[in-house]
Phi, psi and omega in degrees: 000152184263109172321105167010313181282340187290311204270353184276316183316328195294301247244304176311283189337288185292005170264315180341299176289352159091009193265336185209146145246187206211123172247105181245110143081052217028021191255127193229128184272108164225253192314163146267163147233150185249159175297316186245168144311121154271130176265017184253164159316147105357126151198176169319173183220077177320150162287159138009270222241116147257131204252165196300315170301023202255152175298028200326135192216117162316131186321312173305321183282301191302305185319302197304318170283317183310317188280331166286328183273323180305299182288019187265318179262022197253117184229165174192102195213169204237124229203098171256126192228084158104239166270029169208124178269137179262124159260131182250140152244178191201117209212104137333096189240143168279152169249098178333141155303172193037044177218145183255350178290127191274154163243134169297119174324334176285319186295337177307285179337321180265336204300308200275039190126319183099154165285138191219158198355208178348059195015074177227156196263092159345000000 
């Protein structure tokens, strides 16, 4: 029989490596995003924990979700402080490989098609 630690260490592995992703409560473990440009190779970004109730998800689908939740968390709003208004924006970029140039994750997203309802992605 396979022990419990066997199959969570498994389960951590393929996301790290980008082969599957994990959705718990509407939070989905695939990709990392980073604040900045990373100066490491790309990988996953695994929970802790794997709990009994989490989702195991094929990679097209956690990108697809992971990219609906990003851009879901993306703002722009006017935030006024004292006798001047500030714009805070919040905003997502992909970085190409060899590019220091971001292209923003939503013109990929309309480029390939658009967000269609309940924010899901063509």
């Amino acid at each position: 029989m396979i022990e419990d630690r066997h199959l969570t260490d498994a389960i951590k592995r393929a996301i790290l490596d980008l082969k599957i992703g994990l959705e718990r409560d509407g939070e989905v473990f695939f990709k990392k995003v980073y604040t900045e440009v990373p100066d490491v190779e790309e990988e996953g970004n695994p929970p802790s924990a794997v709990k009994p109730r989490d989702l195991i998800l094929p990679r097209e689908v956690a990108l697809h979700r992971q990219v609906c939740n990003l851009l879901k968390n993306e703002k722009d709003i006017i935030v006024p402080k004292g006798d001047k208004d500030y714009r805070i924006k919040t905003w997502y970029e992909v970085y190409p490989p060899s590019s220091s140039v971001g292209i923003p994750l939503r013109s990929i997203v309309e480029e390939n098609g658009g967000v269609q309802g309940e924010g899901r992605v063509r």
